[in-house]
DRENROFI-523359 format. One line per 5 residues: number of its first residue (from 1); their letters; for each residue x negated, y negated, z of C-alpha. Coordinates in steps of 0.5 Angstrom, whole numbers, always signed. Layout:
residues N
NUM> A> X:Y:Z ~ ...
//
This chain:
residues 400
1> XXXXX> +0:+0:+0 ~ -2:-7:-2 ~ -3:-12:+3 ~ -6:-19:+2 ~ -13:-19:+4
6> XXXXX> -14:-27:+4 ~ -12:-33:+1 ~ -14:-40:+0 ~ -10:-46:-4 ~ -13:-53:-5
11> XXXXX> -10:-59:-10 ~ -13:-65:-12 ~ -12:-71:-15 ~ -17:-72:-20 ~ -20:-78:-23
16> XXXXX> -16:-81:-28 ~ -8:-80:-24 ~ -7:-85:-19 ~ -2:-80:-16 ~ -1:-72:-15
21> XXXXX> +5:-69:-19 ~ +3:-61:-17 ~ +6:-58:-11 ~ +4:-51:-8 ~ +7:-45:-4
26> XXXXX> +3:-40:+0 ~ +7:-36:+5 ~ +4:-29:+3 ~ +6:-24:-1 ~ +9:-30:-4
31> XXXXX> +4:-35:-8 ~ +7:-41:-12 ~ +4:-47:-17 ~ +8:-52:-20 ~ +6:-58:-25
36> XXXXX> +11:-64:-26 ~ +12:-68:-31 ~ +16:-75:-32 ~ +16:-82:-30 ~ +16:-86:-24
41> XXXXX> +13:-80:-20 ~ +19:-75:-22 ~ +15:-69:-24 ~ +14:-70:-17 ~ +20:-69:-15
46> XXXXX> +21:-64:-20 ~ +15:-60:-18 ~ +17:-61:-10 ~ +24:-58:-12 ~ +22:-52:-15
51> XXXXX> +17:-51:-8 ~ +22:-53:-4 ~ +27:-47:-8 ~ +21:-42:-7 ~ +21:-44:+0
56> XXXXX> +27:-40:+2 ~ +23:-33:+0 ~ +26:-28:-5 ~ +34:-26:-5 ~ +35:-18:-4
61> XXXXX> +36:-13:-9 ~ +33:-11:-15 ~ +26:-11:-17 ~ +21:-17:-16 ~ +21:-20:-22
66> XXXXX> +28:-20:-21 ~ +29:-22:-16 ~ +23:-28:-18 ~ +27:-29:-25 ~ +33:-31:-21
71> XXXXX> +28:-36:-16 ~ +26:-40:-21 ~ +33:-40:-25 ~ +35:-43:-18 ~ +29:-48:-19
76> XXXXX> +32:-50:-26 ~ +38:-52:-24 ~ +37:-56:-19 ~ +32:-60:-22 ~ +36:-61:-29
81> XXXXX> +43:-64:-23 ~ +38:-68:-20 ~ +36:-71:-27 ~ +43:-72:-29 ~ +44:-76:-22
86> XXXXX> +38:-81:-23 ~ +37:-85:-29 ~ +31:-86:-27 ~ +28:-78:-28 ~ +32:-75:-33
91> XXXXX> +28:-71:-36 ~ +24:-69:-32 ~ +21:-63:-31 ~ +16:-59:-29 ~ +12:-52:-30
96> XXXXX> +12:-47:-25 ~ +7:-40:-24 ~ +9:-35:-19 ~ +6:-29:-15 ~ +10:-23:-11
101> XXXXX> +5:-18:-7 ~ +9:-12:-7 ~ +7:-4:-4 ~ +3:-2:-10 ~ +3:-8:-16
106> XXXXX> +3:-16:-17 ~ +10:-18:-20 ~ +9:-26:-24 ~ +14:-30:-27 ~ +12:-36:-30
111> XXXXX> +15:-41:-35 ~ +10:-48:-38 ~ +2:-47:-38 ~ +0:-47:-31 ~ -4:-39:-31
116> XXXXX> -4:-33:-27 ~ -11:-30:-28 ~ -14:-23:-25 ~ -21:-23:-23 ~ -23:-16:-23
121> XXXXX> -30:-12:-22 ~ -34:-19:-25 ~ -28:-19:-31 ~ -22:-25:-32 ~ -16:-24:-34
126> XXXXX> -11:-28:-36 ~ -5:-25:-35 ~ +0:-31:-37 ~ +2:-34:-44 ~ +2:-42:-44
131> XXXXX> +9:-44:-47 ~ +5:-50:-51 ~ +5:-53:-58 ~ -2:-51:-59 ~ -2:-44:-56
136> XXXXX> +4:-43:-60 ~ +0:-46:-67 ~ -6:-40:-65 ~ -1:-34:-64 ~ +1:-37:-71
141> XXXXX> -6:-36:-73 ~ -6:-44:-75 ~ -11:-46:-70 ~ -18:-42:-68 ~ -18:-43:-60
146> XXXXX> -25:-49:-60 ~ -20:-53:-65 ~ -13:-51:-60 ~ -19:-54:-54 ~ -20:-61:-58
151> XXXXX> -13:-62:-60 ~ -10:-68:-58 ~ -3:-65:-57 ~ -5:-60:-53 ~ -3:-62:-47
156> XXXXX> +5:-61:-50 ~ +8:-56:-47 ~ +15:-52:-50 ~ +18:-50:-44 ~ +19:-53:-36
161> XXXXX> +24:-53:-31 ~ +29:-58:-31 ~ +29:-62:-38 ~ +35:-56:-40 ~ +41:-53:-36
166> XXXXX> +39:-46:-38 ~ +31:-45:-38 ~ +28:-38:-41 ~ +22:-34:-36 ~ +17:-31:-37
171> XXXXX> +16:-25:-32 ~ +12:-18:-32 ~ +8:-13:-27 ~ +0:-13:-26 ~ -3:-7:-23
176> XXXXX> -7:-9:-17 ~ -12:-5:-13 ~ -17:-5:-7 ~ -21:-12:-8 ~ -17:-16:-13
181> XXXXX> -17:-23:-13 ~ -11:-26:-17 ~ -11:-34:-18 ~ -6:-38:-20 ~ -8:-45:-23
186> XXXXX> -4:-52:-26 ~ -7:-53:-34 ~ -12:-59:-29 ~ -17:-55:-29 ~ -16:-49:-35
191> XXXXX> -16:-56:-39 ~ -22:-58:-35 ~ -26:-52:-35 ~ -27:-45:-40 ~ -26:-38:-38
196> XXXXX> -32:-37:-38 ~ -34:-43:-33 ~ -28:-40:-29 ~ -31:-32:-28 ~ -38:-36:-26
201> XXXXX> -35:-39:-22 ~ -31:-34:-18 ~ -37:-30:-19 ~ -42:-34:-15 ~ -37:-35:-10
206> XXXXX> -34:-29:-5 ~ -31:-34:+0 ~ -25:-36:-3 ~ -25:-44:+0 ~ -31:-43:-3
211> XXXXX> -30:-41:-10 ~ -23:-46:-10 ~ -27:-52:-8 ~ -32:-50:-13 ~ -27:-49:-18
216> XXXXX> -24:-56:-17 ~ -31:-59:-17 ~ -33:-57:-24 ~ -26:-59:-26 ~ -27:-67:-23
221> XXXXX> -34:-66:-26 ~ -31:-65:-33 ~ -27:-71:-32 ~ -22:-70:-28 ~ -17:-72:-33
226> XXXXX> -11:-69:-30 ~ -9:-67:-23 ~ -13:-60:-21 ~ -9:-55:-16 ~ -11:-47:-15
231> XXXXX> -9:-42:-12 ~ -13:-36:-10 ~ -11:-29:-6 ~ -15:-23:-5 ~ -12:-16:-4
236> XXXXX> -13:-10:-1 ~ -10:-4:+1 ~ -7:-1:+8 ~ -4:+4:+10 ~ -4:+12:+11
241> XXXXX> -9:+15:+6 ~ -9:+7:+3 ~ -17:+7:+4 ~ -17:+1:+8 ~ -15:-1:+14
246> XXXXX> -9:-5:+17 ~ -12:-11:+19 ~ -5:-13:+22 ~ -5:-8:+26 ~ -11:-9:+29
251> XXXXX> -11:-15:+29 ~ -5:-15:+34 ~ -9:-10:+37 ~ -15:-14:+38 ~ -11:-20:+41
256> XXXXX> -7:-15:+47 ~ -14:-13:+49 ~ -17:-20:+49 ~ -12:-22:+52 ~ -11:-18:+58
261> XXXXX> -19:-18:+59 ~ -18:-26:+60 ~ -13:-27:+65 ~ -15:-30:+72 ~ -14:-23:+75
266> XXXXX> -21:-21:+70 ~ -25:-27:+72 ~ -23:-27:+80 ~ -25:-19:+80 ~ -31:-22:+76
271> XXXXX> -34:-27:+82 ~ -33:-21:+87 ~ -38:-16:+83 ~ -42:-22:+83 ~ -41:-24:+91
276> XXXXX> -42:-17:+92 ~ -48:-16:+88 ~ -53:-21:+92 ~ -49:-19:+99 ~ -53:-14:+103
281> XXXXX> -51:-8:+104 ~ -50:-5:+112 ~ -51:+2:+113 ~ -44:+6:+117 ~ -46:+7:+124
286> XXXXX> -46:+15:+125 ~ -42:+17:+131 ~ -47:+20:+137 ~ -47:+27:+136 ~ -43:+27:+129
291> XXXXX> -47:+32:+123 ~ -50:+29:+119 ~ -46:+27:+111 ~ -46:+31:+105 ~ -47:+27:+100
296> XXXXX> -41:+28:+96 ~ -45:+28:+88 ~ -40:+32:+84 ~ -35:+25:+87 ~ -39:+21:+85
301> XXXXX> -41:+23:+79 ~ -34:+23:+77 ~ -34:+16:+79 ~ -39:+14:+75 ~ -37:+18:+68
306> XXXXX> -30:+14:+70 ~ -33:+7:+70 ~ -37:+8:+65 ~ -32:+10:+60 ~ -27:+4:+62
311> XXXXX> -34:-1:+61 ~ -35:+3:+54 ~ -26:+2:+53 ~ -28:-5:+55 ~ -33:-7:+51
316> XXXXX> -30:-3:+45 ~ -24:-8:+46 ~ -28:-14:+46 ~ -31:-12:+40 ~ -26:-11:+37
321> XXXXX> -23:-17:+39 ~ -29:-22:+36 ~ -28:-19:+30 ~ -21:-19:+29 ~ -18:-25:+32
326> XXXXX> -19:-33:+30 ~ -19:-39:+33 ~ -18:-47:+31 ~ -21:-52:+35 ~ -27:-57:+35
331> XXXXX> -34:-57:+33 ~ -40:-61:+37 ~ -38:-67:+33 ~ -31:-67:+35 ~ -29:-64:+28
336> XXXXX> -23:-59:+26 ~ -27:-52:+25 ~ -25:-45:+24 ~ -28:-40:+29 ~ -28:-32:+30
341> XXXXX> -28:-29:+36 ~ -25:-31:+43 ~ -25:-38:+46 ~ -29:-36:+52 ~ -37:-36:+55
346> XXXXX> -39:-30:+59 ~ -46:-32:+64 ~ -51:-33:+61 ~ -49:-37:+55 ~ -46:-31:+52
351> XXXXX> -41:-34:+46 ~ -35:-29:+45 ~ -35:-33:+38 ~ -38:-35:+32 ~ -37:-41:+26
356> XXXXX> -34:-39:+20 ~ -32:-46:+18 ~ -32:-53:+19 ~ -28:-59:+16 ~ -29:-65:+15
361> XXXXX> -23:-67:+20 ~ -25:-72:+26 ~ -20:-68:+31 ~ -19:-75:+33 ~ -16:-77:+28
366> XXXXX> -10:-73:+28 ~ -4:-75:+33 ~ -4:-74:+40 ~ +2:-69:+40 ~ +0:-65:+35
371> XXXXX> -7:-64:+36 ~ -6:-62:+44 ~ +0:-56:+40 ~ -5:-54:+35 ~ -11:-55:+37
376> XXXXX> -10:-51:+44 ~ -15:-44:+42 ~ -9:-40:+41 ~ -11:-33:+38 ~ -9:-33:+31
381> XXXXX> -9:-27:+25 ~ -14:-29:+20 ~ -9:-32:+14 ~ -6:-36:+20 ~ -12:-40:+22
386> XXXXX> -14:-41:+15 ~ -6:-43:+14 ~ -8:-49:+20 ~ -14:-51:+17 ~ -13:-52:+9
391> XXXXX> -6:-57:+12 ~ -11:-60:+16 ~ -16:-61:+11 ~ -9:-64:+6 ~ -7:-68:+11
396> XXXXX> +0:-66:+12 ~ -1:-65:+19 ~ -3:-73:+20 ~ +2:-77:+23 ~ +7:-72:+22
//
């Protein structure tokens, strides 16, 4: 069974629009990238709309293309009201790209020129067609692709949601396995940068921030003429006879153990071995005439064996713990950072914790509420903590 592993998202201006009209949505197993189009910041709205309609999750029943088609006929609809309600964005509209992870496979529906791409033993392949003038002259065989890439109509698409009361979908099923990375990406950065630039580029880069700070780089390097927005997720398989390991399991597992070795319980019975260790130790008194005592070795080594296996339990559950479970808090510069581990310090200055990221955020700049609810060392999975990061890095979290 197929679970995602990892994902990160990230969007971008770029260097010649003054506003952003891409929208997002990543709520694993669910991944969705929107590119809007139209005047006075309607691509905005549209694009936020089909977001918004995605935001719901999928309806029950049918197959995940299905049950995808209907999510983004949904978005059609209710982008095309809001465009006869206002004057000022009739026609507007936007594409949209979406991914479900499902037990064995990844099912994609998509309408415009935004791209579903899959990234497999060092090979990119694109997964979606471009609804676009200019990918339609080169299926007609009028246009080689180096003459579609200078094209000065390349950027007019033939398909979006919105402009249409009815609009036609794209959908189709890609068989995903153990190591998968899968991206999802607005024509800002396709337009920008080749394929070949692309699998560099996610070559280069295991870490998925990495790879999509990257991406989003070379496309601003390029000129940047369009917003840039990527989505990149990674999967992996779980499950009995999956040939992985469930990661939400022990995660769940790591995080019981933690926190039941971080109770004031644990700390005071701690300082106790501690007390007792530097204490001298006063012989018993024998009683006049008493025989001396057997020393009961067989008791004791039973103790012993049983010490030892809830020290090995303990120490297996700690490891288990800084390995599994993450953290939000602050760096030594006061910057929001991403750590992996436990937020604790044994003596001697043992961290139970390590870096794995840190923004460029100043902690002190985020409101006084949400930092004291967000930045509190709660233990999160993985993806949450990740999730908490990027809406720090994006600003959504400021001043709300």
């Amino acid at each position: 069974m197929l679970r995602v592993s990892e994902h990160y998202e990230l969007t971008d201006t770029g260097r010649q629009r003054r506003a952003n009209e891409d929208s997002l949505f990543a709520r694993s197993p669910l991944f969705v990238v929107a590119d809007g189009m139209g005047g006075a910041q309607a691509g905005e709205v549209a694009s936020q709309t089909a977001v918004e309609v995605f935001s719901q999750g999928l309806p029950d029943g049918g197959s995940a293309e299905a049950r995808l088609q209907a999510r983004v006929i949904e978005a059609n609809r209710a982008i095309h009201q809001l465009s006869r309600e206002d004057a000022g964005r009739a026609g507007m509209g936007t594409t949209l790209t979406a991914a479900y992870v499902g037990d064995e496979d990844v099912a994609i529906a998509h309408v415009g020129d935004s791209r579903a791409y899959r990234w497999r033993d060092g090979a990119l392949e694109r997964l979606t067609e471009d609804h676009s003038l200019v990918e339609e002259l080169k299926r007609q065989g009028k246009l080689t692709d180096e003459e579609a890439d200078e094209h000065p109509q390349r950027s007019i698409i033939t398909r979006a949601l919105g402009p249409e009361p009815a609009v036609e979908v794209d959908t189709l099923t890609a068989p995903a396995r153990h190591g998968d990375v899968f991206l999802l990406c607005s024509d800002g950065l396709t337009s920008m940068i080749g394929e070949a630039a692309i699998a560099d580029v996610l070559g280069r880069h295991e870490a998925l921030s990495d790879a999509a700070r990257a991406l989003v780089g070379a496309a601003n390097e390029a000129g940047g003429r369009d917003n840039i927005t990527v989505v990149l997720f990674r999967v992996e398989e779980v499950g009995v006879g999956g040939g992985g390991v469930d990661r939400t399991t022990e995660a769940h597992q790591a995080t019981s153990v933690a926190t039941a070795l971080t109770t004031d319980q644990v700390r005071a019975a701690v300082a106790e071995r501690e007390v007792q260790a530097v204490q001298p130790r006063t012989p018993r008194p024998r009683v006049a005439g008493a025989p001396p005592r057997r020393r009961r070795w067989g008791a004791r080594a039973g103790a012993a064996l049983v010490v030892t296996a809830l020290l090995g339990a303990i120490a297996i559950g700690l490891y288990a713990a800084i390995n599994s479970v993450y953290f939000v808090g602050t760096d030594e510069d006061g910057r929001v950072a991403l750590f992996k581990g436990l937020p604790y310090e044994l003596p001697l200055g043992i961290d139970l914790y390590r870096t794995e990221y840190r923004t460029g955020v100043p902690a002190a700049s985020i409101p006084p509420a949400r930092r004291a609810t967000l930045l509190d060392h709660q233990l999160r999975s993985h993806d949450d903590a990740v999730d908490l990061v990027r809406q720090f890095e994006l600003g959504q979290l400021q001043g709300s």
